[in-house]
C-alpha positions, 0 to 999 in steps of 0.5 A: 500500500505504501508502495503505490502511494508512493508511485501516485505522487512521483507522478503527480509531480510529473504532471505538474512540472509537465504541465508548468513547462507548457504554460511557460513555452506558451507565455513566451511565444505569446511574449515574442509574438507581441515584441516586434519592432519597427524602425526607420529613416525620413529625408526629402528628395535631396536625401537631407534628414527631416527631424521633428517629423510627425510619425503615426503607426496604425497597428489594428486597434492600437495607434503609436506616435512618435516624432523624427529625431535630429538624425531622421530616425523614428521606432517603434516597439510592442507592435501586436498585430502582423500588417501596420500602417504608417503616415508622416507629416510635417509642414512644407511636405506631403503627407505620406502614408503606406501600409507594411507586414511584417510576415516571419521577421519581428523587427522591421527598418524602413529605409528609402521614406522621401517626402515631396516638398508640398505646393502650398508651402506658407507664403514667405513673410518680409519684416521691412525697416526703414533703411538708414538714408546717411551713413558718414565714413572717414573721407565718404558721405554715403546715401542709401537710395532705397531710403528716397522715393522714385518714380518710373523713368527717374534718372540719377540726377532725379535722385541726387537733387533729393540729397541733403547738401548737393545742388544738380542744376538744369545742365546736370553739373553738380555742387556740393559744399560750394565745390563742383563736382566732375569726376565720376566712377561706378563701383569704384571703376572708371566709367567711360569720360568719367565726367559726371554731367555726361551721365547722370541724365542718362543712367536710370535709378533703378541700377543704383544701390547707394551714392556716394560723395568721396574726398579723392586724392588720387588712385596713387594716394589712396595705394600710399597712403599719402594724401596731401593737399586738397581732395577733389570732390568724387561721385561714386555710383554703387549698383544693385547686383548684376546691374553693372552692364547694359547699352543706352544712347542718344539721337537728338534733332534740333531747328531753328530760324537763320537755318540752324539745323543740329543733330546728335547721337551717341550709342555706350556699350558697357559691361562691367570693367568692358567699355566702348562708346562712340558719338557723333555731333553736327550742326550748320546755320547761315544768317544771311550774313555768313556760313558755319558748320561744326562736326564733333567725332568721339570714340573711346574703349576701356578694359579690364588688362590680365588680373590687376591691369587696365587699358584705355584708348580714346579719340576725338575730333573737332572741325569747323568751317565758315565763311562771311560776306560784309558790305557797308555804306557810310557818308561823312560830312565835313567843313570842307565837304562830304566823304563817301565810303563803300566797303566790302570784306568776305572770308573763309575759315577752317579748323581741326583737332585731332586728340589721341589718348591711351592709359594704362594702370597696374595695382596688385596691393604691392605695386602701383602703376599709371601710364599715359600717351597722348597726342594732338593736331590741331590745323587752322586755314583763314582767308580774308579780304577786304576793299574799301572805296572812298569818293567824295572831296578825296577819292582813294581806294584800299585794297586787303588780303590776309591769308594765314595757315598754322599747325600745332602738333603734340605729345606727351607721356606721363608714368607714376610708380609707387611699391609698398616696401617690405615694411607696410608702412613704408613706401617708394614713388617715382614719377616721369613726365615728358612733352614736345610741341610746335607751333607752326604759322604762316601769315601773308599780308597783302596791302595795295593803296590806290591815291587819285587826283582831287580834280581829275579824279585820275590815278595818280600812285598806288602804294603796294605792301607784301608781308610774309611773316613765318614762325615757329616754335618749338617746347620740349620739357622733361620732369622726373620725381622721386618720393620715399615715405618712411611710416611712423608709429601713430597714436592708437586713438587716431585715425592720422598717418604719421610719416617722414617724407623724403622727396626730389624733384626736378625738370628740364625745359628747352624752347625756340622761337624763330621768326621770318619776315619777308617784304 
């Protein structure tokens, strides 16, 4: 008896412990079965991670939501359910929703979840101050043109009359501080004749950022440093970006009584440091009492030369013709009886101007050069006569012919060094100028004087002058210049540069003059 109640309970037992190994085989499978994970990485269509992205996972009953961290990643764990469903959003991108199972495996990564940028992004929002419409530097005053109100088709000169301190009159020259303003760059680049009445009524407002009044001392004094004696009074104009090109010019037709007829045109071309222009003038008038015709030819080009180099080449020709007739009647009395005078006088007249002018500049930070070549001729042909008939109580004729040509020939050559020394503030200047010129004339002077006879009105003598006078003249000078800036130390509260100023200069000179008259 004892024996099969102890075989009762060993199997008892067995039971249990089978019975327990079962229930923990099944808790665990059901445990995993609930313990599947989901992953996965966000970006838009560049492949740039999206962070702060809403995540919605839809899982039968059950919804999970997560945002994207700073890297794009996103999980989720304890999913119950096989198929799941997954929607993203975020401002400024398209919703995006796909469904996903996750078949044998527990733990799922997603990679590859671009969103679209979205079509109905909120529209930009602009926060806009007043701008600062003066802004005063060391040797510049500048002036915001954003902070000036202008109209369609305004020029610059529209917007110079509203600055305070500057005076733009009818012809576009400009004052300020009683000075008269006339050299003028763009962004700090010469700019075609680089005369400022010459453009400001021709450039449109809309190119123009700011302006700005500069003390100029000069291209080489800005490079050294050195500014001595008085600034000259520069207008800059800086342009808004990819406003420093474009082509504009003139044609003009004018009239008027005495037959007066004008014409003018003129076409610029500009691109940045790139510059060509050329122009034409004329104008012809007859008031009855004499001819003139006047034609002007300009033509210029500059550009930019290798890295740190320029050159400019400009010509310009002036000619001019006229003719005049005169005639005059005038009666004299006198006590011992009346004088009676006729005169008649007409001539021609014919000049030209030929100038030729070529630069070229080099600043690299280190060294600083300017060149120039120039040349003239200038041409002149005038021819006058004249006959005076005088009857009455005296009778006698005069007769008068003046004929003269004259040329003036020139050229000239300047250069201007300076290099900054190994030591910063020191620096080294030299300079060399050069001119020749003649002035060539003839001049014929022919006088013939006719006497008659009080009574018998015959002639009686005549007197005749011939004059030849010729001259010529000749100018030659040389200039040569030297300048070594040695830099001192200068205050830390001031703005001065304290230097000690080597310099020597010296020319030479050489003219004749020789004259011949013949009779």
């Amino acid at each position: 008896m004892k024996f099969v109640t102890g075989n009762y309970c060993l199997l008892k037992k067995r039971y249990s412990f089978s019975l327990l190994f079962l229930l923990i085989l099944c808790t665990s499978t059901l445990f995993a079965q609930n313990n599947r994970r989901v992953s996965g990485l966000v970006t838009d269509s560049s492949k740039v991670v999206i962070s702060d992205a809403n995540v919605l996972l839809i899982a039968g009953k059950d919804t999970l939501r997560t945002t994207t961290d700073v890297d794009g990643y996103f999980n989720f764990s304890k999913i119950k359910t096989d198929q799941f469903s997954l929607k993203i959003s975020i401002t400024g991108y398209k919703e995006f929703s796909h469904s996903y199972s996750f078949g044998k495996e527990r733990q799922l990564d997603i990679k590859g979840i671009e969103l679209s940028f979205s079509g109905n992004m909120l529209k930009e929002v602009v926060i806009k101050s007043k701008p600062n419409p003066i802004r005063i530097m060391q040797d510049t005053v500048e002036y915001n043109a954003a902070a000036y109100q202008v109209l369609e088709g305004d020029n610059v000169s529209d917007l110079l009359k509203q600055f305070p301190g500057l005076e733009v009159d009818d012809e576009y020259n400009v004052k300020t501080m009683g000075k008269e303003m006339v050299k003028l760059r763009i962004n700090g680049k010469d700019f075609f004749t680089n005369n400022v009445k010459d453009f400001i009524g021709r450039l449109p407002v809309g190119i123009v950022s700011k302006i700005q009044i500069i003390d100029d001392f000069g291209d080489e004094a800005n490079f050294t440093g050195l500014k001595i004696g008085e600034p000259t009074k520069m207008l800059n104009i800086v342009t808004k970006p990819g406003m420093n090109r474009g082509k504009f010019g003139s044609v003009s037709l004018n009239g008027g009584t005495n037959d007066q007829l004008g014409s003018n045109a003129n076409m610029n071309l500009w691109n940045d440091n790139k510059q060509s222009n050329g122009g034409i003038n004329y104008t012809t008038s007859n008031n009855g009492a004499g001819t003139s015709q006047n034609i002007g030819l300009n033509s210029s080009y500059r550009n930019k030369l290798g890295k740190n180099g320029g050159i400019g080449v400009n010509y310009n020709f002036g000619g001019s013709n006229g003719a005049f007739t005169r005639e005059q009647s005038i009666e004299t009395l006198n006590p011992l009886g009346t004088f009676y005078n006729n005169s008649a006088s007409s001539g021609e007249n014919k000049n030209n101007n030929h100038n030729l002018n070529t630069s070229f500049n080099f600043n690299n930070k280190k060294i600083y050069m300017n060149a120039s070549i120039g040349a003239s001729y200038n041409s002149g042909n005038n021819l006058s006569s004249s006959f005076n008939n005088q009857t009455g109580i005296i009778r006698q004729d005069l007769k008068n012919i003046n004929q003269s040509k004259n040329s003036s020939p020139r050229v000239n050559a300047n250069i201007n060094f300076s290099k900054v020394l190994k030591n910063k503030k020191n620096s080294f200047s030299a300079n060399f100028g050069f001119s020749s010129s003649e002035n060539n004339s003839n001049q014929n002077i022919s006088t013939n004087t006719l006497y008659y006879n009080k009574i018998t009105q015959v002639l009686e003598k005549d007197s005749l002058l011939n004059r030849n006078l010729i001259t010529h003249g000749n100018n030659q000078n040389i200039n040569i210049g030297f300048n070594f800036s040695l830099g001192l130390k200068k205050p830390k509260d001031s703005l001065a540069r304290k230097s000690l100023n080597f310099n020597y200069n010296g020319s030479i000179g050489r003219s004749s003059n020789d004259i011949l008259l013949w009779y």
